[in-house]
N, C-alpha and C positions, 0 to 999 in steps of 0.2 A: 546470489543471482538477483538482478535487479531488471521489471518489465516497468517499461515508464513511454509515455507519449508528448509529455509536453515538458517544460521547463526542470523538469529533477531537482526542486529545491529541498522535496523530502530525501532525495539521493542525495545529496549536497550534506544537509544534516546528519546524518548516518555517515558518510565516512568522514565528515569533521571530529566525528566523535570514537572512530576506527583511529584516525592522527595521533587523540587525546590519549589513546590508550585504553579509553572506557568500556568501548566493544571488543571480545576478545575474538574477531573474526576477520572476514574480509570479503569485498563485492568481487567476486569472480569476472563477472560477466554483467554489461547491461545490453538487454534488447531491446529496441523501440519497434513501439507499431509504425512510426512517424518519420521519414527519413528524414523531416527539418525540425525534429525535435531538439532543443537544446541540450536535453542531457546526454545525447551523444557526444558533444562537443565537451563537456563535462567530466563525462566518462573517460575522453582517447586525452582530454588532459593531463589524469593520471596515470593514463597507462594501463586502467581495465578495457579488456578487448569490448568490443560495440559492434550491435548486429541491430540491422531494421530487417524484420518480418510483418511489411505491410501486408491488410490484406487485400488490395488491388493486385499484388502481386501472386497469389494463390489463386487456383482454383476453387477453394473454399475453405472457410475457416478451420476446418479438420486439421487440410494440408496444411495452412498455416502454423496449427498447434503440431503438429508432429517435426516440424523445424523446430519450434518452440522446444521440444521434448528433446528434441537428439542435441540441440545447443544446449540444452540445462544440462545433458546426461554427458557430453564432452567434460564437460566443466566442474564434475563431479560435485554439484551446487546440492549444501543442506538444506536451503531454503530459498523460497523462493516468494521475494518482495514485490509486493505490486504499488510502485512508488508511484502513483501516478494514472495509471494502464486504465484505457478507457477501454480494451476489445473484452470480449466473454472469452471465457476459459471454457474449451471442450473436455469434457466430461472425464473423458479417458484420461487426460493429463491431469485430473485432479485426483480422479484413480491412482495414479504413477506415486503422486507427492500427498498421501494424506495426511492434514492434520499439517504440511508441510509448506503451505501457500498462504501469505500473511499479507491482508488487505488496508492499507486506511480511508478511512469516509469521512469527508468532513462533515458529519451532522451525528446524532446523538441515538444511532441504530436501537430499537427498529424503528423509531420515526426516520420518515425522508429519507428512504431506501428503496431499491429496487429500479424498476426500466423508469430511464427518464431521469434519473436523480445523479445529475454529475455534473460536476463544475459550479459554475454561480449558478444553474439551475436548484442546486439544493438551497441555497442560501435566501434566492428568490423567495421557493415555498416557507422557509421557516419564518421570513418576516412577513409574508400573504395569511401566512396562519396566526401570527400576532402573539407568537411565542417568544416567553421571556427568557429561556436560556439556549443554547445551542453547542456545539463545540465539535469532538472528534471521537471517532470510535476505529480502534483496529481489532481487527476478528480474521479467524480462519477463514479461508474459503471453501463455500462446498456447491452443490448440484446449480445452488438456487442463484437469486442478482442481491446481496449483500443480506442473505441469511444465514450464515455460518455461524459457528460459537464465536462469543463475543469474550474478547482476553482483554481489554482496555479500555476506559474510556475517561475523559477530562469534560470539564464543561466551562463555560462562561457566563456571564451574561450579556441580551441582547441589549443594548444601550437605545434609548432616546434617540431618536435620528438616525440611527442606522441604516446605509445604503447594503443591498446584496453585495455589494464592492469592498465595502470597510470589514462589514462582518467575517467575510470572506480573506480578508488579511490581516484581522485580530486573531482568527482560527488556525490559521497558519501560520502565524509568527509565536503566538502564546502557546500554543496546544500541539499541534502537526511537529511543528518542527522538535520537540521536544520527547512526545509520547511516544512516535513510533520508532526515534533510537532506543527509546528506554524497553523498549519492548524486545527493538532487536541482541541489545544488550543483552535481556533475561532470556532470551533465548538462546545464543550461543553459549551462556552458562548453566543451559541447561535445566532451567529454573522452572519453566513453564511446559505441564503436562496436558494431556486430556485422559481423565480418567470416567471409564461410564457415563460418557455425555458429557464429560463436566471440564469446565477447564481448573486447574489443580495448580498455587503458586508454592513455590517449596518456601519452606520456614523462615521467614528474615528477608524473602527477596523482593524485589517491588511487586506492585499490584495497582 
């Protein structure tokens, strides 16, 4: 199950690699928060069913998640990707999936994380701060705004000249698009635990 808002290129990436054979799973379901999100157009491409749960359309973002919950739970979804997904996740529905909600950030958690840190706004701060590397982190989701166990992460570096616009598209063509199937990968094989706090990679699998 995939929640996405804008363009799905990390959803794009992940079932290219679903095509390949490389992931032994499948995107059940994508929901948008965004009714003119691209990755719906994306999604009804292939053929997985597509759902917007804007929250305009809720009474409040509760309501909102509790569609959110009963579409994951139709769709009997092991996990659930946030390719994209700019809404907060209510509590309860992280209650429901623990350990089972899998986020990508583009910046190098825990820097440039938390309220305020999405989109080229990250990439903004990371070159405002005059830091020399940056890249992508995917981690579980839990209570907090991109404090969860952290299960991945790549890096780069930040070039000479760099606009929040370029860095923002070396991150996602070199790192994004690449880590967070490799993740989805080791997941559906099972590979990736959380033991005692800790995220736990089994023997030989990526990391």
């Amino acid at each position: 199950m995939a929640l996405v808002s804008g363009g799905g290129s990390n959803l794009a990436a992940i079932t290219e690699r679903i095509d390949g054979g490389d992931i032994s799973g499948d995107v059940v379901a994508v929901i948008s928060s965004n009714a003119e999100a691209y990755a719906l157009t994306r999604a009804r491409a292939r053929g997985i069913p597509a759902y917007v749960c804007a929250r305009k359309d809720y009474e409040s973002g509760e309501a909102r998640d509790r569609e959110i919950l009963r579409i994951v739970q139709k769709h009997n979804a092991d996990y659930i990707l946030l390719a994209g997904y700019l809404g907060i996740i209510s509590p309860f529905l992280i209650d429901a999936y623990p350990y089972k909600i899998v986020n990508i950030h583009p910046a190098l958690l825990p820097k440039f994380g938390g309220k305020g840190f999405f989109g080229i706004h990250v990439h903004e701060a990371v070159i405002a701060a005059g830091e020399k590397e940056s890249g992508a982190t995917v981690h579980f989701v839990d209570s907090g705004t991109d404090t969860g166990l952290i299960i991945a992460q790549r890096s780069l570096k930040v070039e000479d000249g760099d606009t929040p616009q370029t860095l923002q598209h070396r991150i996602l063509e070199n790192i994004e698009h690449k880590l967070f199937p490799d993740v989805v990968r080791a997941l559906c094989n099972d590979e990736i635990k959380v033991e005692n706090g800790k995220v736990v990679f089994a023997a030989g699998s990526f990391k």
